[in-house]
N, C-alpha and C positions, 0 to 999 in steps of 0.2 A: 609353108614348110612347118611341119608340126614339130616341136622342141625335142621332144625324147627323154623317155624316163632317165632318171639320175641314176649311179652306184651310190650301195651305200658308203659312202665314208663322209669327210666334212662337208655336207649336205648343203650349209649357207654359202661357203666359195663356192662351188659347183655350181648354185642356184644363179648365185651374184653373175659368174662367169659368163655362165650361157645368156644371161639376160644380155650382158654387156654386150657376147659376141652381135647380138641381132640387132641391139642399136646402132655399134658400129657399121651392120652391113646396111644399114638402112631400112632395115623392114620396122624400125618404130622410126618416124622423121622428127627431128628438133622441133618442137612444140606439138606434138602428135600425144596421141592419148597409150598410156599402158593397157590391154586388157585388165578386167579385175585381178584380185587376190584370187580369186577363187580359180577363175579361168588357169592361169599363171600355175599354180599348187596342180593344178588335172592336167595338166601338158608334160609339166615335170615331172609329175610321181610322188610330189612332196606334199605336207602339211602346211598349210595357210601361214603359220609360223614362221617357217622355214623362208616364204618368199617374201613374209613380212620383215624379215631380218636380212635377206638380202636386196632390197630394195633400198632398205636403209642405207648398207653399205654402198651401194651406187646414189644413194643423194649424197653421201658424206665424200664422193667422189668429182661432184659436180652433174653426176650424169641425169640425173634425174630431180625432179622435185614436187613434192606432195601437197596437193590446193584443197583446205578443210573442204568437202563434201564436192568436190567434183571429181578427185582420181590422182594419180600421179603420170606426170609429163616429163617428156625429153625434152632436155636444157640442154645436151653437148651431147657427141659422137666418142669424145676422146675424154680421157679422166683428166680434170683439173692439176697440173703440175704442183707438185709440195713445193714448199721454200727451201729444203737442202738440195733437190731436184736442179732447181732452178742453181743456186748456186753454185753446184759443180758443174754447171755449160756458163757460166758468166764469165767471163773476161776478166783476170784477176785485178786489172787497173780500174773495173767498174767496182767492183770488192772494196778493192782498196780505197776510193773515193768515198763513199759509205762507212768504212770504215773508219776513214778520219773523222767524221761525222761524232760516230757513236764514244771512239775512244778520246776525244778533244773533251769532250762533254764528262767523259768518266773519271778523267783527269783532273777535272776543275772540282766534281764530288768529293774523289778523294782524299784531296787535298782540306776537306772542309769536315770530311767525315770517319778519316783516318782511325784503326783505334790501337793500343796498342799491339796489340795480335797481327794487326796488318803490316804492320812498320817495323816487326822482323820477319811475318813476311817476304817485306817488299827486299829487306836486305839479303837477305838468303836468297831471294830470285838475279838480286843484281850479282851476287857471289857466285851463283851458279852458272852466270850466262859467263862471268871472267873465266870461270873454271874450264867452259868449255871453249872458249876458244882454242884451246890446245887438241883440239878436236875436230873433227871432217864437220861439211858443212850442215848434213842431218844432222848433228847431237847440237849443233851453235844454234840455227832453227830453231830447233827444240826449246833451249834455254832461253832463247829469245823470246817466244812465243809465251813463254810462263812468266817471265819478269812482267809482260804486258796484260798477259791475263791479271796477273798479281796487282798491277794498280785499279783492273777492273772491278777485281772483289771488292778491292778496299772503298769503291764508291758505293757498294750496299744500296744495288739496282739491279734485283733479278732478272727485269728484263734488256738492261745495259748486259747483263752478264751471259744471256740466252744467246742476245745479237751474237756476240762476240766469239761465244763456244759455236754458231753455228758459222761463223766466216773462218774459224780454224783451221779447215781441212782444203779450202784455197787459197788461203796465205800460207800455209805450208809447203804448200805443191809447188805456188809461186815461187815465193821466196828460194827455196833452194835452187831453183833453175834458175833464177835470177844470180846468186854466187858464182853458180859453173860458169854463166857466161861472162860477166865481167870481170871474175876474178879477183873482186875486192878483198879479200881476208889473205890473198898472196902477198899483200904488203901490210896488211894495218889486218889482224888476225883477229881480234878483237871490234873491228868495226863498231864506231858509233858509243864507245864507251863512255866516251866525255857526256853526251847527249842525256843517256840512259842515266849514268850517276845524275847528275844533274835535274832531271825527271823525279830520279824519288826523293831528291833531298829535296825539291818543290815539293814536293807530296807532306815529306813528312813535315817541312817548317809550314807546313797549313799556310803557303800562297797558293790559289787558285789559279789564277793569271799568268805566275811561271811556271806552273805544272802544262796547262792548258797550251800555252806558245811552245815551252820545248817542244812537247809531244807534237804539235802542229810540224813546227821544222824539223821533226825527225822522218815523220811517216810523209811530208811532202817531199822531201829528198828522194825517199827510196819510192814516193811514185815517180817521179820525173827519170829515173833511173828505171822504172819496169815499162815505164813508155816506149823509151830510147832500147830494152830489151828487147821490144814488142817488135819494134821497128826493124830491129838487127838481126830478128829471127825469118828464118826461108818462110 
């Protein structure tokens, strides 16, 4: 089945594209060889360039991979999953487990690495989560979600901070579902206050060890709590 010249518009997706489509249908098999560049450029109607840049983009995809002086080979039918990918289908108690991980760890930083910038900060995030309790459970979320980022910063680990900014947008989703169904802010609206204060005066009196255990028993509570959600949900 011959490829078919391209339109002209962004020439490298369209190159990329159709290549993908043929791997996908199998007409190049996983460890099978690509025609050349050149071959490739005279099917499509494109310049050598063109399928040199979309080839790339299908290695940076997982789909293919280039072997100095033999060619480039099919590795996969289907593009390599990203890491936000992956995270928005993970099970927010797998998240959360992970999570304890990274934020225990960032906790015990903090608390070592504090500077003053951080420690009003961190007060302003604990003032703002009190603030919203007087608030639905999106905006309490919210404030929740920034106090904890806030002792992230303050452990001065981009990649502590990367993890964290990318597990944001399934503990958010969590967490608020998690509210509706049990219902914990209908009696104690502020949930978890004692814990959170507690946390950043760890933080700021520079102990490691009670910054690290609070935050352990706070975010072990609310998994043992999205368990039992997990469970109660049809």
């Amino acid at each position: 089945m011959p490829l078919g010249a391209l339109r002209p518009s962004p020439l490298v997706e369209q190159a990329a594209q159709r290549l993908r489509e043929r791997i996908a249908a199998g007409d190049w098999p996983v460890g099978g060889k690509l025609p050349g560049e050149t071959t490739l450029a005279k099917e499509l109607g494109v310049g050598r360039s063109t399928v040199r840049e979309a080839l790339r983009a299908l290695a940076g995809a997982g789909l293919v991979r280039p072997r100095h002086g033999a060619g480039v080979f099919v590795t996969a039918t289907e593009p390599a999953e990203d890491w936000p990918a992956r995270l928005r289908r993970a099970a927010v108690t797998d998240v959360y487990e992970v999570r304890m991980g990274v934020e225990v760890q960032a906790a015990r930083l903090a608390a070592r690495r504090r500077t003053p910038e951080d420690i009003t900060a961190l007060r302003a995030a604990l003032q703002g989560r009190r603030s919203a309790a007087g608030g639905g459970d999106a905006a309490f979320v919210e404030a929740d979600i920034a106090l904890h980022a806030a002792v992230v910063t303050a452990a001065h680990n981009p990649v502590l901070s990367d993890l964290f900014t990318e597990f944001v947008p399934v503990l958010r989703e969590g967490l608020i579902a998690l509210l509706d169904l049990t219902r914990l802010r209908e009696t104690d609206p502020g949930t978890g206050d004692d814990t959170h204060a507690g946390l950043v005066d760890a933080v700021i009196a520079a102990d490691p060890e009670a910054a690290a255990a609070l935050l352990h028993t706070e975010l072990e509570s609310t998994l043992r709590l999205l368990r039992k959600g997990g469970e109660a949900m049809p």
